[in-house]
C-alpha positions in Angstrom: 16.5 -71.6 53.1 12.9 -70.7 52.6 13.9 -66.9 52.2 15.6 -67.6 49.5 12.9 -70.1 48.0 10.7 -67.0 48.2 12.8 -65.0 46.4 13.5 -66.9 43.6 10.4 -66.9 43.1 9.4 -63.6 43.0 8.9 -61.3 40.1 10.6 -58.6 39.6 9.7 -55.2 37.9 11.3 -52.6 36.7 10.4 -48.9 38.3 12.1 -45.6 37.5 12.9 -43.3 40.3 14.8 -39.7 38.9 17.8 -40.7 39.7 18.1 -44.6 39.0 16.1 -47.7 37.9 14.9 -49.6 40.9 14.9 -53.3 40.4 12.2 -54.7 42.7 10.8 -57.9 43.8 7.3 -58.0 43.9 5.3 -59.0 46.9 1.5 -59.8 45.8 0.3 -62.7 47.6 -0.9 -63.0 51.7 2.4 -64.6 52.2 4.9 -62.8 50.1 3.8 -59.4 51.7 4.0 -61.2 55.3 7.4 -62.4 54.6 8.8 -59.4 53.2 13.0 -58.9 53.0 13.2 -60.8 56.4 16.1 -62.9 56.6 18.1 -60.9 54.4 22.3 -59.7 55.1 21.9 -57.3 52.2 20.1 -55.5 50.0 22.0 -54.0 47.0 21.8 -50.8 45.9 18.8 -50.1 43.2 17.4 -53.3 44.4 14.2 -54.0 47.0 10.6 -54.6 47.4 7.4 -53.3 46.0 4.5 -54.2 48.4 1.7 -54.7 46.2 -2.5 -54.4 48.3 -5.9 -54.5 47.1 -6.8 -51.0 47.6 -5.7 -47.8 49.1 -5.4 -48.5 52.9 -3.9 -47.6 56.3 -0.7 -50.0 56.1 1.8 -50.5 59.4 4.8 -52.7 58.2 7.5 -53.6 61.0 11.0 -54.6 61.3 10.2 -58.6 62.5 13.2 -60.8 61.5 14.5 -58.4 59.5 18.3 -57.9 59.4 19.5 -54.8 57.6 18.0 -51.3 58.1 15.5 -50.3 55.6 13.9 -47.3 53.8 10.0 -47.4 53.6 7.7 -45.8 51.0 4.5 -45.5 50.3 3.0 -45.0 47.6 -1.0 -43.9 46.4 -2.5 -46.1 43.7 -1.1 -43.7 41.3 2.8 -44.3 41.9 2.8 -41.1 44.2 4.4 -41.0 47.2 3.0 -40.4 50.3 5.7 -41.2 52.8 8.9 -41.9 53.4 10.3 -43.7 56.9 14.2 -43.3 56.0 16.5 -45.4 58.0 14.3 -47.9 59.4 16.7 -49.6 62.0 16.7 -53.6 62.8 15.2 -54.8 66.0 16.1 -57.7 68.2 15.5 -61.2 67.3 14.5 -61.5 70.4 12.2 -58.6 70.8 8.5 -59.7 71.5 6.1 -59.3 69.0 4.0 -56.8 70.6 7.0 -53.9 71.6 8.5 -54.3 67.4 7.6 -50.6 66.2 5.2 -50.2 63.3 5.7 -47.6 60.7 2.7 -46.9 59.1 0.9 -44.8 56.2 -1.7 -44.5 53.9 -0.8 -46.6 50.5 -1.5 -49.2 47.6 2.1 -49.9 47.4 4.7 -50.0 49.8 8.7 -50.1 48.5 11.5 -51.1 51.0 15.1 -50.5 49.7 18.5 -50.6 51.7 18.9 -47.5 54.3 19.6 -44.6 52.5 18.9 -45.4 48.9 15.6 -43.3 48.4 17.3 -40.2 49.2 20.3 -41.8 47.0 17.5 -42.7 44.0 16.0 -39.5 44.4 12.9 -40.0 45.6 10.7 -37.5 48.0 7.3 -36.8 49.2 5.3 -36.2 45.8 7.8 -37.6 43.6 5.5 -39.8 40.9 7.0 -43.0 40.3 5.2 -44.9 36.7 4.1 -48.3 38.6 2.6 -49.3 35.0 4.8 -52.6 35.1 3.4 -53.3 38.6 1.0 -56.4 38.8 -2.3 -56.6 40.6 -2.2 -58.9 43.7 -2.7 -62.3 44.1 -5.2 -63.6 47.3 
């Protein structure tokens, strides 16, 4: 129930990858970024998360109570990206904390989207995505 709380909550933005307009739910405060698209059964296409941080920093994001496999990207403060970890794959509910994997990069934004879809969307190392509609985040 509080998942989808969160959500409604969230802003959304529009961004333009080459090939498709991503509609994404914007994740600006502590708690928002914590929370993430845990809790989730799907994640339809076009659709996701932009992780929105104070500066450009070393980021690790995990898998924790997250339920449907996941394309990572992040992005420099100027909408390019940096990395992509494609096909992110769910852990155990179960697993301890400590043994989740972290993915992790160098960023200002992060955007998850369903497995698959950035390659679907077009998207690639040093593809420039216009993050103008983007807001700052919230402490």
């Amino acid at each position: 129930m509080f998942s989808l709380l969160l959500a409604a909550a969230l802003q959304t933005v529009v961004v333009h990858a080459p090939q498709a307009d991503l509609t994404l739910e914007v994740a600006r405060t502590e708690a928002q970024r914590e929370h993430g698209l845990m809790d989730r059964t799907v994640i339809p296409p076009h659709t996701g998360m932009i992780f929105v941080f104070d500066s450009d920093q070393l980021l690790a994001f995990w898998m924790k109570d997250t339920l449907v496999p996941l394309d990572m990207v992040f992005l420099s403060p100027d909408g390019e990206v940096r990395q992509i970890y494609p096909n992110v794959n769910v852990v155990p509910l179960d697993m301890p904390n400590e043994q989740i994997p972290r993915e992790a990069g160098y960023g200002k934004y992060v955007i998850e989207l369903a497995a698959g879809e950035a390659v679907k969307d077009g998207i690639e190392i040093g593809t420039k995505l216009d993050l103008r509609g983007v807001p700052p985040p919230t402490n």
